[in-house]
C-alpha positions in Angstrom: 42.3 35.1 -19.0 39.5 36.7 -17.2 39.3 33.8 -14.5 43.1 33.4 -14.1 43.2 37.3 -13.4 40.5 37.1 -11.1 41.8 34.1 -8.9 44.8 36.1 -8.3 43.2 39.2 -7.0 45.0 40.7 -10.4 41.3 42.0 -12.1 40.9 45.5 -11.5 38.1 47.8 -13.6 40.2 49.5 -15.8 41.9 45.6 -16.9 38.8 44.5 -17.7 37.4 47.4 -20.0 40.3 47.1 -21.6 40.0 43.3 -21.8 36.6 43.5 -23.0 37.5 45.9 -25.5 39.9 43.9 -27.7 38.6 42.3 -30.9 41.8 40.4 -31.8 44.1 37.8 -30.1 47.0 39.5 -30.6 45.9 42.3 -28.5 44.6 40.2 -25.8 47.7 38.3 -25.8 49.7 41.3 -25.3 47.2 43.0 -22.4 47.8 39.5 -20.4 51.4 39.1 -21.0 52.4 41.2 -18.0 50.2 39.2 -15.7 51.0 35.8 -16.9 52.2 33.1 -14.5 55.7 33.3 -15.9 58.4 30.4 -15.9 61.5 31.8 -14.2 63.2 34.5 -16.0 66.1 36.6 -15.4 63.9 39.2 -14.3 61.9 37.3 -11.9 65.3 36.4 -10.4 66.3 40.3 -9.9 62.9 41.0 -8.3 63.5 38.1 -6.0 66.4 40.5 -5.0 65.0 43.4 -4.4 66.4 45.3 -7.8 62.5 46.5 -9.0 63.2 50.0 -7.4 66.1 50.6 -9.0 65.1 49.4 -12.4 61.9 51.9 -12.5 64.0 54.3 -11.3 66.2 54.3 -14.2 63.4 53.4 -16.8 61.9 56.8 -15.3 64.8 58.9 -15.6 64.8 59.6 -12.0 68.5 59.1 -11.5 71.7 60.7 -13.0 74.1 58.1 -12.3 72.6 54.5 -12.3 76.1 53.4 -10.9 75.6 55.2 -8.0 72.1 54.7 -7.8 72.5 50.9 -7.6 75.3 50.9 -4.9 72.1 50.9 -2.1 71.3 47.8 -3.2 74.4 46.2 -2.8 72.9 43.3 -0.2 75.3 39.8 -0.1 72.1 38.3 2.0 70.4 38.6 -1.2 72.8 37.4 -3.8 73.5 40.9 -4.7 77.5 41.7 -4.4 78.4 45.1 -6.0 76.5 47.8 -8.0 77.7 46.2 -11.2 75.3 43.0 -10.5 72.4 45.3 -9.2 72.6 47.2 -12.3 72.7 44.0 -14.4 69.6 43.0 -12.2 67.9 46.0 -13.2 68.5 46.1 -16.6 66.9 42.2 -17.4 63.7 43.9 -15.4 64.0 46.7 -17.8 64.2 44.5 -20.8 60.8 42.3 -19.4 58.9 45.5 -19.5 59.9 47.0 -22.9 59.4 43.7 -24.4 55.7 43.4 -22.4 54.9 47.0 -24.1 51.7 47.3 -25.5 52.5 49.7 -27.9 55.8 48.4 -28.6 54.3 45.4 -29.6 51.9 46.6 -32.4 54.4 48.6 -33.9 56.5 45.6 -33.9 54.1 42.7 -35.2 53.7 45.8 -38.2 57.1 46.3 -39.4 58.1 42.5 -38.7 54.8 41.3 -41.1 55.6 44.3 -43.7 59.4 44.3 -43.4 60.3 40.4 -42.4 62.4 38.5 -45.1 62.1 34.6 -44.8 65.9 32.8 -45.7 66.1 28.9 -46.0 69.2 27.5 -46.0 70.4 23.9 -46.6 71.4 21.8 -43.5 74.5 20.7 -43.4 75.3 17.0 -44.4 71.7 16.7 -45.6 72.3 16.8 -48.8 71.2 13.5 -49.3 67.5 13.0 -49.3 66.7 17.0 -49.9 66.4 16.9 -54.0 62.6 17.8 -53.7 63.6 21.5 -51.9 66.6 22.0 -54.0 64.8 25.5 -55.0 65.0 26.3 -51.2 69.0 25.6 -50.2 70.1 29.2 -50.8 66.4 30.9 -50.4 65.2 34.5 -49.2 62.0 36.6 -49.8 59.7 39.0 -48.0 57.0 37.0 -45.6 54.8 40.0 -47.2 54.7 38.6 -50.8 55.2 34.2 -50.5 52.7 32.4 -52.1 51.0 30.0 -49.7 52.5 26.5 -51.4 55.8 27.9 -51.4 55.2 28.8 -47.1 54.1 25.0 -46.9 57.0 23.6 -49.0 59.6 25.8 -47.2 57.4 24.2 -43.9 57.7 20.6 -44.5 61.3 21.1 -45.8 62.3 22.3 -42.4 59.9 19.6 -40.5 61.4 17.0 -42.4 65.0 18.2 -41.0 66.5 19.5 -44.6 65.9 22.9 -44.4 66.7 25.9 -41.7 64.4 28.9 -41.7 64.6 32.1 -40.2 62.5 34.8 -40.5 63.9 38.6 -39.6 63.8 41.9 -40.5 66.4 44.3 -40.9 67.7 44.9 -36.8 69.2 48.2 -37.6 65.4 49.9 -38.4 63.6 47.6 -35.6 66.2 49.0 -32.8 65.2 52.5 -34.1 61.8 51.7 -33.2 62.6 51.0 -29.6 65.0 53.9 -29.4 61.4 56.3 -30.4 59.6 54.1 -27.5 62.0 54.4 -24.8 65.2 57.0 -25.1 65.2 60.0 -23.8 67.8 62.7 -24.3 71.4 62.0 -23.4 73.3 61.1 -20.3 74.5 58.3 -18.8 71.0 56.8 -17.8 70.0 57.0 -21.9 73.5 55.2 -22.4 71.9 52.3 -20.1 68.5 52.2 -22.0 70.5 51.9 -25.6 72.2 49.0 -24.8 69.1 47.3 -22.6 66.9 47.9 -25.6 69.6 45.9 -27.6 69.3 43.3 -25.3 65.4 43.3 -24.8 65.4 42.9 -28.6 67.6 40.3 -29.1 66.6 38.1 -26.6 62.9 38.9 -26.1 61.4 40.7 -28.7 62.3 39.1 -31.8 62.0 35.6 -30.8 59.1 36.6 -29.9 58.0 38.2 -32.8 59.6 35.3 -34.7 57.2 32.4 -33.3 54.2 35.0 -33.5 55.0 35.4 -37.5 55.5 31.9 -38.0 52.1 31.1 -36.8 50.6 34.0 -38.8 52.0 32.7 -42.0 51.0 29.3 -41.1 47.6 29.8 -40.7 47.7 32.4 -43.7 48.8 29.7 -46.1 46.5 27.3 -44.5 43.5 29.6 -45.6 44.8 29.9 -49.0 45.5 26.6 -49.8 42.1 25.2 -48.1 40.9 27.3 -50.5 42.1 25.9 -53.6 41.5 22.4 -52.0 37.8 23.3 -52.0 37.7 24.9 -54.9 39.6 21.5 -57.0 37.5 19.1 -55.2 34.4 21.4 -56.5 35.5 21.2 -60.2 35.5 17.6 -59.5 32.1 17.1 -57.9 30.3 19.6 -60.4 32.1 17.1 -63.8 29.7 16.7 -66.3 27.9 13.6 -65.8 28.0 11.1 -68.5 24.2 10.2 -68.0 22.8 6.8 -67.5 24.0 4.7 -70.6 25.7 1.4 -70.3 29.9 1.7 -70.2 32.7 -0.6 -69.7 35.3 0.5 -67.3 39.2 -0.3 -67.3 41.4 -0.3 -64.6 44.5 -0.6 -66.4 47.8 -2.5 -65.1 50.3 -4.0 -66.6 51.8 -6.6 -64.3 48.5 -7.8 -63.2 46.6 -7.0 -66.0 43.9 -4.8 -66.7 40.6 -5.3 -65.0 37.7 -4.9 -67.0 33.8 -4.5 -66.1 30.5 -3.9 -67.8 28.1 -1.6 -66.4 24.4 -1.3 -67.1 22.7 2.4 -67.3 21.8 2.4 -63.8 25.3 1.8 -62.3 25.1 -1.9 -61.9 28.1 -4.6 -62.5 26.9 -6.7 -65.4 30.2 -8.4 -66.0 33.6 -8.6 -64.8 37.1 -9.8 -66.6 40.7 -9.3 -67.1 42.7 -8.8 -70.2 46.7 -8.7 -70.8 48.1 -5.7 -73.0 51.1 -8.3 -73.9 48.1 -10.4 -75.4 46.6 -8.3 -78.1 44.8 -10.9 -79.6 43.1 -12.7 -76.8 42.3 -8.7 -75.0 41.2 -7.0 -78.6 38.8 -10.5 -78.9 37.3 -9.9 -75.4 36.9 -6.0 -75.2 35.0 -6.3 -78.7 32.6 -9.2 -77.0 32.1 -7.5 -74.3 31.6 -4.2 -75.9 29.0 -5.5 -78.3 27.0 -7.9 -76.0 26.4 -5.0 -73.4 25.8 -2.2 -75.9 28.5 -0.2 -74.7 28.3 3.6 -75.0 31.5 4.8 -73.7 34.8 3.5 -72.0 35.8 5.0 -69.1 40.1 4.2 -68.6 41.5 4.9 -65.0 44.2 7.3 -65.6 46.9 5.5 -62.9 49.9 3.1 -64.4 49.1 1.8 -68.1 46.5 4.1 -68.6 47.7 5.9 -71.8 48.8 2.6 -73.0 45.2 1.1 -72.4 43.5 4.3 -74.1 46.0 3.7 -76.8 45.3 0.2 -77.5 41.5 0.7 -77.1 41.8 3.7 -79.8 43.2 1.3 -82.4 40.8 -1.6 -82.1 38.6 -2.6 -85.3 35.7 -1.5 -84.0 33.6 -2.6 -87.5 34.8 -6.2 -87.0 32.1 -6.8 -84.5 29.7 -4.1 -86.8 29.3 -1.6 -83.9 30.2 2.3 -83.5 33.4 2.9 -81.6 32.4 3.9 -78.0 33.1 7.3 -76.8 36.7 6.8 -74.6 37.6 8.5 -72.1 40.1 9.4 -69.0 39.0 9.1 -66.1 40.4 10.4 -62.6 41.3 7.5 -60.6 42.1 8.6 -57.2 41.1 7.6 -54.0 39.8 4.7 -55.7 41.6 1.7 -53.9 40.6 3.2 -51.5 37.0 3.2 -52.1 37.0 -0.5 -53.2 38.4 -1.5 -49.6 36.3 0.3 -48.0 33.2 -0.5 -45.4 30.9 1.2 -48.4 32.5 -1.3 -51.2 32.1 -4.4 -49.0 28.4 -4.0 -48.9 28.2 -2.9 -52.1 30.0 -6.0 -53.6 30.8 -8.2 -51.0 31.3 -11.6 -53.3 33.8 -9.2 -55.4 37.6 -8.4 -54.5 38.8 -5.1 -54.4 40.1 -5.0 -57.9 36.5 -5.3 -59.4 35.2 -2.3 -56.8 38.5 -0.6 -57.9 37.4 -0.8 -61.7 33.0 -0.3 -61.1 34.3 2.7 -59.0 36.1 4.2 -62.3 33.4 3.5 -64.3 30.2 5.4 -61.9 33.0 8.3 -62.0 32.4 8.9 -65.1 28.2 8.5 -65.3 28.1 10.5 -62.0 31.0 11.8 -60.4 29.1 13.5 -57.7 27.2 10.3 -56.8 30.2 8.0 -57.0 32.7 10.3 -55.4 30.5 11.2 -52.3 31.2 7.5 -51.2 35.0 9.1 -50.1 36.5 10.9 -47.9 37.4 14.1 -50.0 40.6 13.9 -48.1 41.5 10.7 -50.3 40.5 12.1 -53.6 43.8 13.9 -53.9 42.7 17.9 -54.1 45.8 19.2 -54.2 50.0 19.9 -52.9 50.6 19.7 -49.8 47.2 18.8 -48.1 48.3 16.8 -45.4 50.7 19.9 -44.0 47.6 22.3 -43.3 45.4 22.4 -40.3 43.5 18.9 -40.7 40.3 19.6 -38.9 40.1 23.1 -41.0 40.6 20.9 -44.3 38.3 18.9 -43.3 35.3 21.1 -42.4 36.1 23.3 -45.3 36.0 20.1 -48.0 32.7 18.3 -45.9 31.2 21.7 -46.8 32.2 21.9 -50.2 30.2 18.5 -50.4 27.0 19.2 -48.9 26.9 22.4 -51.4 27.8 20.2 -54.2 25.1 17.9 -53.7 22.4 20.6 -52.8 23.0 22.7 -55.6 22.6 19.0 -58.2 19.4 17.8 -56.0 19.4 13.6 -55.9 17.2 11.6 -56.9 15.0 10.4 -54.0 14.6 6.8 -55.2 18.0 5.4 -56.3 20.2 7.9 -54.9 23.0 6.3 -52.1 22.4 6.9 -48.5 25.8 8.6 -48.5 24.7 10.9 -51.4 21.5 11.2 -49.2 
């Protein structure tokens, strides 16, 4: 702002106190917004023609009768025809300026942010496809008070094309607030102002105001939900650790069957099959091999498609027939993890395995040491909550990296088997 004021010869001592006094961006936004390189507005137009005189004129309550007033600027050369279009002329400069007032402004962002309401209403014909924001066809409720996941839901509804928002106060109270600003007395010049004022609101201010508030309760409900992210992925770095014990993993399926591997007490695959749920005999035969040859501690079941069934069928096996104590089972988290096993990470990890065994010795380290296993990801993937992909992604991001680094410095690694990604 500085240098754009200063290559225009615009910087004077006074602007720049004033600039350098501001401590938000609203403010500085509303300093520059007089001296911004503007696209062409009605305004602009009427300077072009010579109506600036006139309009401070009556905006100073110099004149008695603007009608009259504006007859000396009747000039065809200029595209100005009778004192009806100069007063016009006037009245869109008139309107730039009260919608360019500083004060004005902060008493406007105030009320709108306290007063706002936010409606939704279904698009028309759109019926199809919208079931998901049913809640939000026939919506309304003040900006002041909405959660942040309903902001983001009411967001994406209106992204996606089903939804139309608006956000507005009551006009009737806003108006009075200009009238305080601007009228003065009575007369035929205060007659002008009142109905310029109606048309500096409509068409400048509150769009205006609009956009400002949208952005505002974006990046409010961007903080808040951020927030949560950080907090879920937390809870789900700082999990209890099983320890190191030997455990079996499951990655349950039904159609392909559920992938099974054995694990030692340091993390490493010992063993690696598949059993069929529609097979009881032939799976109950393996899991109990397995189980006993490896001297399995605990079973850890993914918690995707099959899962309870899996847990289920696990939970009924005859444990005694094979003369060993049933292993601790439990449900594990699964997400993000096909997407761990076809990752760069996996490959080197396993690379003679196929993703389905990475997939299932990813389940199973989840539940030994989910901050070691789950620091392999990109927190992104592990699913920490509604709506992540509709906040700012670079402030998600930063906020969740951190979240890691303070996970893992407030555990502490172990220097000599610890991952170079937990490193």
């Amino acid at each position: 702002i500085l240098k754009s004021l200063t290559e225009r010869n615009l910087l004077s001592e006074e602007l720049q106190i004033k600039i350098a006094a501001v401590d938000n961006l609203n403010e500085l936004e509303d300093i520059y917004l007089p001296y911004k390189v503007k696209r062409k507005t009605r305004a602009g137009q009427a300077r072009e023609k010579g109506l600036e005189p006139l309009a401070l004129a009556i905006f100073q309550y110099k004149v008695k009768s603007p009608l009259q007033a504006a007859q000396e600027y009747i000039n065809s050369e200029l595209g100005v025809k009778d004192a009806a279009q100069a007063l016009a002329g006037a009245k869109d400069i008139i309107a730039e300026w009260m919608s360019e007032d500083q004060k004005l402004r902060k008493a406007m962002r105030d009320y709108w942010s306290k007063k706002a309401l936010l409606t939704s209403k279904l698009i028309k014909g759109k019926e199809e496809g919208a079931e998901k924001f049913k809640d939000y066809f026939d919506w309304s409720e003040a900006v002041a008070k909405a959660p942040s996941h309903r902001l983001l839901a009411l967001f994406r509804g209106e992204s996606e094309g089903f939804l139309k928002l608006s956000l507005a106060p009551d006009d009737e109270e806003a108006l009075i607030i200009m009238d305080n600003h601007f009228l003065k007395g009575k007369g035929e010049v205060a007659e002008l102002i009142e109905v310029t004022i109606e048309d500096a609101y409509d068409r400048l201010v509150a769009p205006s105001m609009e956009s400002e508030l949208r952005a505002e309760l974006k990046k409010r409900a961007d903080i808040e939900a951020i927030k949560i992210f950080s907090k879920n992925l937390r809870e789900l770095l700082m999990s209890p650790p099983f320890g190191q014990k030997s455990i079996m993993a499951l990655d349950p399926g039904f159609r392909t069957g559920c992938k099974i591997v054995c694990l030692s007490s340091q993390g490493d695959l010992l063993s690696h099959d598949v059993i069929y749920l529609h097979q009881p005999d032939q799976a109950s035969a393996k899991l109990l091999e397995l189980a006993k040859k490896y001297d399995v501690c605990a079973i850890a079941v993914g918690n995707g498609t099959a899962g309870r069934e899996s847990e289920k069928f696990l939970q009924e096996l005859n444990w005694q027939a094979v003369q060993i104590e049933k292993p601790q089972i439990v449900m594990v988290n699964e997400s993000g993890a096909s997407i761990y096993s076809a990752s760069e990470v996996a490959r080197e990890e396993f690379p003679d395995h196929d993703i389905t065994v990475r997939g299932a010795v990813s389940i199973g380290r989840r539940l030994m040491d989910p901050l070691a296993e789950l620091v392999k990801l990109d927190p992104k993937s592990i699913g920490v909550g509604q709506y992540q992909h509709d906040v700012d992604q670079n402030e998600l991001q930063k906020s969740l990296d951190e979240t890691v680094v303070s996970c893992v410095n407030a555990v502490g690694v172990e220097l000599n088997t610890a991952s170079k990604e937990l490193l």
